[in-house]
LOMARRO-882305 format. One record per residue (C-alpha): z, x, y; residue in one letter. Coordinates in steps of 0.2 Angstrom, whole numbers, plus 5000, padded with zeros to 4 digits. Example, Ala and Ser with C-alpha at 12.3 -4.5 7.8 and 13.67 -1.06 7.14 Angstrom:
BEGIN
<rec z="5039" x="5062" y="4978" resn="a"/>
<rec z="5036" x="5068" y="4995" resn="s"/>
***
This chain:
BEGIN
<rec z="5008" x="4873" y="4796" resn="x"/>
<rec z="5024" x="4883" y="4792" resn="x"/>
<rec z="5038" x="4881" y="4808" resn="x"/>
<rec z="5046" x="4896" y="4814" resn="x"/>
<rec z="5063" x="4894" y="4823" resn="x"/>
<rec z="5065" x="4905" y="4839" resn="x"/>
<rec z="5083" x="4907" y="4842" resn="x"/>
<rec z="5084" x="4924" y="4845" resn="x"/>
<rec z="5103" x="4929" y="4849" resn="x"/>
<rec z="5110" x="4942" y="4860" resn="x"/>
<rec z="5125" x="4947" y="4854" resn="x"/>
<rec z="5129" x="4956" y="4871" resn="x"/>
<rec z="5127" x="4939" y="4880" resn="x"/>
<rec z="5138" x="4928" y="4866" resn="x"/>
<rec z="5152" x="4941" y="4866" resn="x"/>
<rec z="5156" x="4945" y="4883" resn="x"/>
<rec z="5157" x="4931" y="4896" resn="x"/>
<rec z="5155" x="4931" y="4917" resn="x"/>
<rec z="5171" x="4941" y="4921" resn="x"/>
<rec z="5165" x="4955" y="4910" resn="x"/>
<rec z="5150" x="4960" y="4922" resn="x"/>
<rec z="5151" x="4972" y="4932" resn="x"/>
<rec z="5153" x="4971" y="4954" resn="x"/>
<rec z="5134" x="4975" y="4956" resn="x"/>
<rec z="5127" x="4964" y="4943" resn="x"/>
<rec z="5136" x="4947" y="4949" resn="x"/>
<rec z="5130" x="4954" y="4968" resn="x"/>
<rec z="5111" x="4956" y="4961" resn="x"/>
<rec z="5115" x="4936" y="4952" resn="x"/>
<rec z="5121" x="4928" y="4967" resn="x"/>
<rec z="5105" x="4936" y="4978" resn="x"/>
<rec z="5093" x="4932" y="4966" resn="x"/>
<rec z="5101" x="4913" y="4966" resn="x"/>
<rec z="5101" x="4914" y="4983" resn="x"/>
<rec z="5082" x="4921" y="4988" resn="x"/>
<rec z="5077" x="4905" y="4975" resn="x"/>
<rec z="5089" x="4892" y="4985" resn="x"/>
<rec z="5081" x="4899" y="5001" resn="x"/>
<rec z="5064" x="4897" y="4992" resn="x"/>
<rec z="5066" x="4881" y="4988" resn="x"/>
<rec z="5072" x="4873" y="5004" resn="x"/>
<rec z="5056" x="4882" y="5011" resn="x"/>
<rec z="5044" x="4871" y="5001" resn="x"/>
<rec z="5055" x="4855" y="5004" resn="x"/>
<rec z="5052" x="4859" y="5024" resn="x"/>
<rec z="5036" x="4863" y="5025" resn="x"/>
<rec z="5029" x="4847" y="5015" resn="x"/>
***
């Protein structure tokens, strides 16, 4: 069988790092980190 690498690079994301992103986008980040936190300490509980 023949092997196919899958790195597919986004120059975007290589280029410009954290400080480059705009107010909005690090807001929708740090709820969508935070609605997965909350997520998980929901399981942990109710086990």
């Amino acid at each position: 069988m023949a092997q196919h690498s899958q790195t597919r690079a986004t120059p975007g994301a290589v280029s410009s790092g954290f400080g480059s992103w705009s107010k909005g986008r690090k807001i929708y980040l740090a709820v969508g980190i935070l609605a997965c936190l909350a997520g998980v300490l929901m399981i942990a509980f109710s086990l």
